[in-house]
C-alpha positions in Angstrom: 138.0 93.2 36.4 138.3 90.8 33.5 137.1 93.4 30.9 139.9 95.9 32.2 142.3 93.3 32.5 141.3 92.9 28.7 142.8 96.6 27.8 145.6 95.7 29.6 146.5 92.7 27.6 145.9 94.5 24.7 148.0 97.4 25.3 151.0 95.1 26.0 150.4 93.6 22.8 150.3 96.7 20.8 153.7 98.2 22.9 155.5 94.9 22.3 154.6 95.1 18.6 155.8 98.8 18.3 159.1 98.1 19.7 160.3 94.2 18.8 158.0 93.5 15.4 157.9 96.1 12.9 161.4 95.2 11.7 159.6 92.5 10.0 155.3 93.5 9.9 153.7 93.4 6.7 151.8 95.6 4.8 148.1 95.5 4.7 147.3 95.5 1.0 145.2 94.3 -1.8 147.1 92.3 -4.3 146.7 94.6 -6.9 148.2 97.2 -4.9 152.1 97.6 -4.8 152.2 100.1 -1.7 149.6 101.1 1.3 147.4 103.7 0.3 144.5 105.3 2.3 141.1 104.3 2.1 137.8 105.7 2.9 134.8 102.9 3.5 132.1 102.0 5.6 131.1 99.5 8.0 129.1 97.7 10.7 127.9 95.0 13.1 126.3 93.8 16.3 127.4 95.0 20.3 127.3 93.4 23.3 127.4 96.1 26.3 127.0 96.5 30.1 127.4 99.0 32.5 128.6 98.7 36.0 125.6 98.6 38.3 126.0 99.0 41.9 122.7 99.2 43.5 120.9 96.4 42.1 121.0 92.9 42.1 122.0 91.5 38.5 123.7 92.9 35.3 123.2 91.2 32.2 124.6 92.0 28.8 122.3 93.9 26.2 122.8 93.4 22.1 122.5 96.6 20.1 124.5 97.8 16.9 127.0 99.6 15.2 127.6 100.9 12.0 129.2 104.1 10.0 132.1 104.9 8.1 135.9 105.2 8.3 139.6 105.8 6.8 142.5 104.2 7.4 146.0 106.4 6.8 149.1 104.8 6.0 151.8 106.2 8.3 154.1 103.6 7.4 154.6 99.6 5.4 153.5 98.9 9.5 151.1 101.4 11.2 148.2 103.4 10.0 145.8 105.9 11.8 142.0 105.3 11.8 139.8 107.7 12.3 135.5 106.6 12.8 132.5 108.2 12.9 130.0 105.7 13.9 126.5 105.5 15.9 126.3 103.1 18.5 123.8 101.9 20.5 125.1 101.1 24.1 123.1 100.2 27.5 122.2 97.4 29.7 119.6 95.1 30.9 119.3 95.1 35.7 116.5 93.5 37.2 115.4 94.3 40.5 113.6 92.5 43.4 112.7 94.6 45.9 109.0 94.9 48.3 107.8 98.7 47.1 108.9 98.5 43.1 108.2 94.6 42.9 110.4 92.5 40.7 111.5 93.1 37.1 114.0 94.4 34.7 114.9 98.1 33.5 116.3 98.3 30.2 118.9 101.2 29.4 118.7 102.0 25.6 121.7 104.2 24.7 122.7 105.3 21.2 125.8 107.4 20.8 127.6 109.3 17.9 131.0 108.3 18.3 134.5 109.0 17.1 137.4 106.4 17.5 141.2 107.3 17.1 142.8 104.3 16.4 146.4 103.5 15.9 146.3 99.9 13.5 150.0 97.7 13.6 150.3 95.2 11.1 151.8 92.4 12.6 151.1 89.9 9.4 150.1 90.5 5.8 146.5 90.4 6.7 146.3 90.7 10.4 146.4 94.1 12.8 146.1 95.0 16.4 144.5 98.3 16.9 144.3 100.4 20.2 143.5 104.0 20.8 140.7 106.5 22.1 137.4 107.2 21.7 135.1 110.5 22.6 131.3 110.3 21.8 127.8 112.2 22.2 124.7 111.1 23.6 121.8 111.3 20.6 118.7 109.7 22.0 117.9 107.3 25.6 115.3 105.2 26.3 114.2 103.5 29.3 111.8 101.5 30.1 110.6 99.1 33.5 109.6 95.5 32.5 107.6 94.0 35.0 108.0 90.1 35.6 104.2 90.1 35.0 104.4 91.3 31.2 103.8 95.3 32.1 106.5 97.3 30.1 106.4 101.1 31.4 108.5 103.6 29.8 110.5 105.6 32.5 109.1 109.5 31.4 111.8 110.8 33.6 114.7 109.6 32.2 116.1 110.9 28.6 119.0 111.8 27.0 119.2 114.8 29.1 118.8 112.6 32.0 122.4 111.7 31.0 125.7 112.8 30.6 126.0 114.4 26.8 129.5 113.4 26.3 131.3 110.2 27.1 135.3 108.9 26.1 137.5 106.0 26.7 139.9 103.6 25.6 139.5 100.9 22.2 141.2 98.2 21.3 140.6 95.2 19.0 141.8 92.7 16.3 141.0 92.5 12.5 141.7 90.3 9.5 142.1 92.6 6.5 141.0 89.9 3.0 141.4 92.4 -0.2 139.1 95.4 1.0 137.2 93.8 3.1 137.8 93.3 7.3 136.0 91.4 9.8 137.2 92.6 13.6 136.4 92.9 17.4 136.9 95.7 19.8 136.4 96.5 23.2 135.9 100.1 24.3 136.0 100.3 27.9 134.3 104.1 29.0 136.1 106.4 31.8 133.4 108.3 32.4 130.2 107.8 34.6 127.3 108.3 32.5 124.6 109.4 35.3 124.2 113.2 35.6 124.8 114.4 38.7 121.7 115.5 41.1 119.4 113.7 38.6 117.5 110.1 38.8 119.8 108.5 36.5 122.7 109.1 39.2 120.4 108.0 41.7 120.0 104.5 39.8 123.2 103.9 38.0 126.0 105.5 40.6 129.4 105.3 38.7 128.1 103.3 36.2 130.5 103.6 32.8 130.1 102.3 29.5 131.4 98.9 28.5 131.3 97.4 25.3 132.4 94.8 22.9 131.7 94.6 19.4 132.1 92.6 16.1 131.8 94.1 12.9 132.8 93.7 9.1 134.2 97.0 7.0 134.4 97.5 3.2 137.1 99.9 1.9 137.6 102.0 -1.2 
């Protein structure tokens, strides 16, 4: 898929830059600052996520948001760990056509407390490549059935315990650090299906996983 090929891409990157460029990265800094030093800050932006639907007939992506804070540890003049706590709200838009449920649309509403891992590599003064892992927790679902005719029915069955709790996957992204401020996109691709087992969310989703894309801006301190 393009989206996987995507982490792929992005892994290469951050393997060639571990091993050919930090002879000559530079350090992420403000220009009152004479070495790295860790900062603590917070920061958010818009997502664009999907899952992958089997058993209906269209996918489309779904807008939501993210937002929450974050440090960033010097290791060395060319690689820092990041660490994030951040809520994001994840799901999908699938319509559906068929003669006993009609035609229209069900809207998956997700919103997770996640925490990314992130190893950053400066490969210029002001530009890194991050990659890593993320693990997060399921905090609130809603679903609802829009009908092509205007009805909009929230699905009673389905909640956030309709779900699986606890989701994790792989990040990866790009960011322009100016002064304290960055502006940055990621993609965190999910490895785990997010229908519970034996319940209607399996039933609809099948191996659905999370897939997601955001752009955001972060302030340091």
């Amino acid at each position: 898929m393009k989206q996987m090929k995507n982490v792929f891409t992005l892994t290469a990157i951050v393997a060639a830059t571990f091993f050919s460029m930090q002879s000559f990265a530079q350090v992420t800094q403000t220009d009152i600052e004479t070495a790295p030093r860790a900062k603590l800050g917070f920061k958010g932006g818009a997502n664009f996520s999907n899952l992958y639907i089997d058993d209906v007939n269209d996918e489309n992506m779904k807008v939501g948001f993210n937002a929450g804070i974050y440090a960033k540890i010097p290791v060395a003049s060319w690689f820092s760990l990041q660490p994030e706590l951040i809520y994001s709200s994840k799901g999908t838009k699938a319509t559906y056509n068929n003669p006993i449920l009609g035609s229209g649309e069900y809207r998956f509403n997700l919103g997770y407390i996640e925490v990314p891992v992130l190893g950053v590599f400066n490969i210029a003064k002001n530009l890194n490549v991050h990659a890593g892992v993320y693990g997060s927790y399921l905090v609130n679902a809603n679903i609802k059935d829009v009908k092509d005719n205007g009805t909009i029915n929230q699905i009673a069955d389905l909640d956030e315990e309709s779900f699986e709790r606890f989701d994790f996957g792989l990040a990866g992204g790009v960011a322009l650090d100016v002064q304290n401020v960055s502006i940055g996109a990621r993609y965190n691709r999910g490895l785990k299906e997010i229908g519970k087992e034996g319940n209607l969310s399996r039933s609809l989703l099948g191996d659905s996983k999370n897939s997601t894309v955001s752009v955001y801006i972060a302030f340091g301190f």
